[in-house]
ROLUM-296292 format. One record per residue (C-alpha): x, y, z. Coordinates in steps of 0.2 Angstrom, whole numbers, padded with zeros to 4 digits, always signed. Example, Ala and Ser with C-alpha at 12.3 -4.5 7.8 and 13.67 -1.06 7.14 Angstrom:
REM residues 2
+0062-0022+0039
+0068-0005+0036
//
This chain:
REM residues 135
-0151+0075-0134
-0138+0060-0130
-0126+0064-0118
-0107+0061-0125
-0094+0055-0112
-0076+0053-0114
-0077+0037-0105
-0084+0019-0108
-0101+0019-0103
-0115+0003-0100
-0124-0002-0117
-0141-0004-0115
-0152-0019-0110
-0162-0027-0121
-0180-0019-0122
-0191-0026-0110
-0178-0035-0102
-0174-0023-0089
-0181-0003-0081
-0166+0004-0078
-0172+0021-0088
-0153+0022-0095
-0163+0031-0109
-0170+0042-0097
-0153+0048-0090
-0146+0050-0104
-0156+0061-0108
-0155+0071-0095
-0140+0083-0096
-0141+0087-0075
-0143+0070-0072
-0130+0060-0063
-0123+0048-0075
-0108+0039-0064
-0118+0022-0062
-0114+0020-0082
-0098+0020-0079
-0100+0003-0071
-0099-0009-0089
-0103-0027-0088
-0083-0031-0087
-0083-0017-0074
-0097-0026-0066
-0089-0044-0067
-0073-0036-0058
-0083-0029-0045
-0093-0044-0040
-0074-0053-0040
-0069-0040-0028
-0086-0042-0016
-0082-0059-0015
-0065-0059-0009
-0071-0047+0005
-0063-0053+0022
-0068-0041+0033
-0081-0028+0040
-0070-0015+0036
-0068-0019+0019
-0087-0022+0017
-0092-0005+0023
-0076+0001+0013
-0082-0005-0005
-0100+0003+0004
-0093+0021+0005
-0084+0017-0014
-0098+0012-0022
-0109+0028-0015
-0092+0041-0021
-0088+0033-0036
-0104+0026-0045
-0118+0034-0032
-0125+0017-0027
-0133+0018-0009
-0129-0001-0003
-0139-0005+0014
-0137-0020+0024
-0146-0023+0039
-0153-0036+0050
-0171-0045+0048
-0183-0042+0059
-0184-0060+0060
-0173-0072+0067
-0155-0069+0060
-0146-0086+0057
-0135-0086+0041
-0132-0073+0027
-0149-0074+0023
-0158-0068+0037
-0150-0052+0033
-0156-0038+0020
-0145-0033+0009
-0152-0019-0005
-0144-0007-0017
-0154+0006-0019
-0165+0009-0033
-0162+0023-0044
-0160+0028-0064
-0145+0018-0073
-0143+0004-0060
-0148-0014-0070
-0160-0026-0062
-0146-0037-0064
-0133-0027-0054
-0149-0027-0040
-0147-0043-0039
-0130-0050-0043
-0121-0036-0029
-0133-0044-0015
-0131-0062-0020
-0109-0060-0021
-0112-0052-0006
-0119-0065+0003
-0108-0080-0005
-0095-0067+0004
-0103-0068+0021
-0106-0088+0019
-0087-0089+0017
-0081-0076+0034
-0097-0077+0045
-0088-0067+0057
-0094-0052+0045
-0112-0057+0048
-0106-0056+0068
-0100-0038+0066
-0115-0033+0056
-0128-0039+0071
-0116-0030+0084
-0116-0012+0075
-0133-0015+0074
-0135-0018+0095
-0140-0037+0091
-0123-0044+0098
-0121-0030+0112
-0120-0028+0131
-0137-0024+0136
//
């Protein structure tokens, strides 16, 4: 049975569209269901919010609020490769029930609008990851 919640919660995706198993969740009454509180206008706010990021700080802060409050899991780490802009970096929200494919990709991409704007970010990123440091 559907779960009823005293908040408002993301409406579904059109079928087909997306594999998010909100369906699945809801139907779960263990399951952790804090990703549906992230609506589409929630979403838009949010992706505002990455954008106006102007620190590392910040970043890693909005990485620690985004795994209290909603239970997303955001990784951002260093290629392999050569790193020379934003997009030599990986940035992932980890998958799991409730989380739209187009949230996978819209927090990455703000993300890295974000770091094309302060590259001094993608700087701290490479030194906590012993890119940048003494050797």
């Amino acid at each position: 049975m559907l779960q009823a919640f005293p908040f408002p919660i993301r409406t579904e995706c059109p079928p087909g569209a997306c594999v998010c198993q909100r369906d699945v969740l809801l139907a779960d009454a263990d399951s952790d269901t804090r990703i549906l509180r992230l609506t589409r206008e929630e979403e838009k706010k949010l992706l505002a919010h990455i954008e106006n990021i102007a620190s590392y700080e910040d970043l890693n802060k909005l990485a620690e609020r985004l795994d209290s409050q909603l239970g997303v899991v955001l990784r951002i780490t260093p290629s392999n490769n050569e790193v020379r802009s934003a997009r030599g970096l990986s940035i992932v929200l980890a998958d799991r029930p409730g989380l739209c494919r187009k949230t996978r990709q819209a927090v990455p991409t703000a993300i890295r609008r974000c770091l094309d704007r302060h590259p001094e970010i993608i700087y701290a990123i490479l030194d906590a990851h012993d890119l940048l440091g003494p050797n």
